[in-house]
N, C-alpha and C positions, 0 to 999 in steps of 0.2 A: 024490489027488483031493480038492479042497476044494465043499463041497458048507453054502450057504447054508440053515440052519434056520429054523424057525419063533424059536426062542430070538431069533435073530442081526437078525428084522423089524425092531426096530425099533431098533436100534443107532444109535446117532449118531457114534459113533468107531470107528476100527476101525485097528490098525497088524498090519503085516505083517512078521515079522523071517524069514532065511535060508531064506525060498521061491525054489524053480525056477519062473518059471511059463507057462504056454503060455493062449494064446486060447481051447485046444482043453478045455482040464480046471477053468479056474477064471474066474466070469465073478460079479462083485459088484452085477449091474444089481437085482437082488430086492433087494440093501440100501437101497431109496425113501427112508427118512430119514438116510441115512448124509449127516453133514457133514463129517468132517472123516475122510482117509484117509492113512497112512503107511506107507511102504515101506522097509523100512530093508536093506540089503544082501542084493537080492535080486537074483536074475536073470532079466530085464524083455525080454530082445533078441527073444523070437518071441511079444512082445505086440500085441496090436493097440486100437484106440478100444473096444474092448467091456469093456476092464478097468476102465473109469474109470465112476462113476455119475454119470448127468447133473445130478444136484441136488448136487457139492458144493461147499463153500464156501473149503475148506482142500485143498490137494494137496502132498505133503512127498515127495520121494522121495532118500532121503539114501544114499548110497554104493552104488549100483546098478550093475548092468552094463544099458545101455539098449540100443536097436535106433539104428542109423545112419539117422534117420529118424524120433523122436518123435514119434507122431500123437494127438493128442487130439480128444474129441469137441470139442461146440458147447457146453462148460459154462458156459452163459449164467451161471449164481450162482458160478461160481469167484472168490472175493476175493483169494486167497493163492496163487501157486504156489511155489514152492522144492525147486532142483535141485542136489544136492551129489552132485558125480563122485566114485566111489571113486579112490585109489590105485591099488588093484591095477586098474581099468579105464583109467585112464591108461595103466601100465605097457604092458598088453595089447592095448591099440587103439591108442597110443603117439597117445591126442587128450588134449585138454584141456575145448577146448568140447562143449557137449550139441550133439549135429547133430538140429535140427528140421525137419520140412515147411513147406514155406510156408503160411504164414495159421493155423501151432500157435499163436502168440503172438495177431496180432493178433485172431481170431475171439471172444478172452474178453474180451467187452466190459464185465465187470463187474469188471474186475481192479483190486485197489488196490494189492499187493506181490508184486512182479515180484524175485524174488531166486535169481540163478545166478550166482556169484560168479568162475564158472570161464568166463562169457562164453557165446555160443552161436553158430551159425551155422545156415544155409538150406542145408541138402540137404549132401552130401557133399562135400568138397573147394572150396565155395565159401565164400568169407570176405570177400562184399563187406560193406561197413558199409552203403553204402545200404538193402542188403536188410534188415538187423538193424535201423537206425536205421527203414525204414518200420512193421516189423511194432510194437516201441516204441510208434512216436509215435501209434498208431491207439488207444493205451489211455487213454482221454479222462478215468479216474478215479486212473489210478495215482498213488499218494501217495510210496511206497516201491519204492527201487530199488536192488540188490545185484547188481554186475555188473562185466564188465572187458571191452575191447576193444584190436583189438590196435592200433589207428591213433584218428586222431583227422582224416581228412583231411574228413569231409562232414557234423559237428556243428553247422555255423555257425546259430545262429543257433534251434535246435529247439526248439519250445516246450514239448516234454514235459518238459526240466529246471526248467525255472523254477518249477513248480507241486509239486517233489520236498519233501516235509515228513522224511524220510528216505531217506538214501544212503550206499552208499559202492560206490563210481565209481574204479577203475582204467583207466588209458589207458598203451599201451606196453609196456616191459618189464617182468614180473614183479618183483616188490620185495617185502620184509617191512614192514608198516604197523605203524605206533606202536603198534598196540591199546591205545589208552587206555580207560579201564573206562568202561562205559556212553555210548560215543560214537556218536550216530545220526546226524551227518553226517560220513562222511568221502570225501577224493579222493587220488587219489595221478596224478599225472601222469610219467611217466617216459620220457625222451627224445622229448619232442614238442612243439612249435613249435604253438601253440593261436591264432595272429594275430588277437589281441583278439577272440577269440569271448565273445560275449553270453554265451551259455546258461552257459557252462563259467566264466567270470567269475562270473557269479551263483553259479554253485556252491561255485566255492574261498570269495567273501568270506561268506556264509554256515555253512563247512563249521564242526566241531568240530576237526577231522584234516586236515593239508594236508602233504604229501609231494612234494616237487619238486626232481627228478632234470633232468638238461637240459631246462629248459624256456625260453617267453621270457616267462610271467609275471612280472610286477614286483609287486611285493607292496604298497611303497610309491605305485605310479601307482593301483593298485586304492583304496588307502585316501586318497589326496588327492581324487579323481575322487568318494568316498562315505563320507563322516564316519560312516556306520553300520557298515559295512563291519568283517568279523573279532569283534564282540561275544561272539561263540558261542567264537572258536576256544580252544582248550585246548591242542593241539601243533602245533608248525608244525619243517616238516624240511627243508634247504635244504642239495642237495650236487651238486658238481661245477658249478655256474652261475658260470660264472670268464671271463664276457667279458662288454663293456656291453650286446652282443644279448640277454642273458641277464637278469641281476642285475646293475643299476648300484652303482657305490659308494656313493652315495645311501642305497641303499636299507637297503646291511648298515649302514651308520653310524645309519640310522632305527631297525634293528629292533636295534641296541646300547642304543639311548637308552629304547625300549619296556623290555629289560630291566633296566637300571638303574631308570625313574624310574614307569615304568606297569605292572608286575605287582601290582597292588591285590589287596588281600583282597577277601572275600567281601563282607563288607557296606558296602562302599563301592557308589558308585553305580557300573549296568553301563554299560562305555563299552567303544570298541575296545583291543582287547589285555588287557581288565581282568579277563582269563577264562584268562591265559595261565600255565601250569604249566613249558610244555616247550618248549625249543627250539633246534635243531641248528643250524650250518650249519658244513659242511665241505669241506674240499680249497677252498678258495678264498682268492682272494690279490688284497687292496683296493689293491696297493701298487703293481701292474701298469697301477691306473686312475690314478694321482695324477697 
């Protein structure tokens, strides 16, 4: 039984390592000034809204076993949330995404970074994007966004990316990302067909990280279409895109000449590609297009 003290009033941090915890024996609402809370590998499943105090500003809950049904209060000052699924709760619940209540996400109208890396879903057994994509796009401050979806079919067009100052945004099949050190944009697109979406265009020519598994991104139309376009980027990964629906020849012969003639040092002036360290492209065959 965890039983808040006088000591513990006026805490501002507070992390929680390999607690059981129930609704019934441990309730943190007397910590008033508590800002910043973390849960690190605990067992969350017969929790309910009374766990959480309504003043905080940071919410961390990393390698948990959750409830099929995440509920949060109305944490009007939440800036941060951040959901990392255990392994062994994978394993066990054989999910991936956190399963939330409708209106968990969008009710935090103060949210700047929105980071579940493992995606999430509304209620059990539903996996529309629209419902993911509405509770998103209701967070009119989020800056920062850590997430993965499984489709890409009702993006077109969402203004919540455009205003992203930080991301990294997986769409499709699960893949291993470049992990380039200290990279705050990245996208990885994997088996999905994006049909000139805005928002998602803005993302890749922006990103630090671009990973691109069958897709029909053209890398070269993105950068003719916006001479700004790629400044940022640092690795770029380009495999199995072996048909003109895909990757034109154009394009790999573009991004040959980028690495011969435009990987510029640092103190040269920043222009597109002039950022660029790293860069794959594989299984493809230009000789099919001649």
């Amino acid at each position: 039984m965890l039983v808040v003290t006088m000591q513990l009033s006026s805490t501002t941090f507070l992390m929680l390592q390999n607690v059981v915890f129930s609704s019934k024996n441990f309730s943190p609402q007397p910590l008033s000034k508590l800002n910043m809370l973390i849960f690190y590998n605990c067992d969350m499943i017969a929790t309910d809204v009374s766990l959480f105090p309504k003043k905080l500003k940071t919410l961390c809950i990393w390698c948990c076993f959750l409830p099929l049904g995440l509920e949060l209060p109305n944490l009007k000052y939440l800036r941060k949330l951040e959901c990392l699924i255990s392994k062994r709760y994978v394993r066990y619940k054989q999910l991936h995404e956190v399963i939330m209540v409708p209106n968990a996400i969008s009710s935090l109208s103060s949210l700047e970074e929105l980071h579940i890396p493992t995606g999430f879903r509304i209620s059990e057994g539903a996996q529309d994007i629209m419902l993911i994509l509405d509770e998103i796009s209701k967070l009119t401050r989020l800056t920062s966004l850590m997430i993965y979806f499984r489709d890409f079919e009702h993006f077109q067009g969402t203004p919540i990316f455009f205003k992203l100052l930080k991301y990294h945004i997986c769409v499709g099949d699960r893949r291993c990302t470049l992990e380039l050190p200290n990279s705050s944009k990245v996208i990885e697109l994997h088996h999905v067909k994006v049909k000139r979406d805005e928002s998602i265009t803005s993302l890749v020519e922006r990103a630090e990280e671009v990973t691109l598994w069958p897709t029909d991104i053209d890398v070269s139309s993105i950068y003719n279409s916006n001479r700004e376009a790629f400044m940022d980027l640092r690795g770029l990964r380009i495999d199995l895109c072996d048909t003109v629906e895909y990757i034109a020849q154009d394009t790999v012969e573009y991004i040959a000449r980028i690495s011969q003639n435009e990987i510029q040092r640092i103190c040269q002036p920043r222009t597109s590609f002039s950022k660029l360290t790293f860069l794959h492209i594989g299984e493809f065959d230009p000789t099919s297009h001649a």
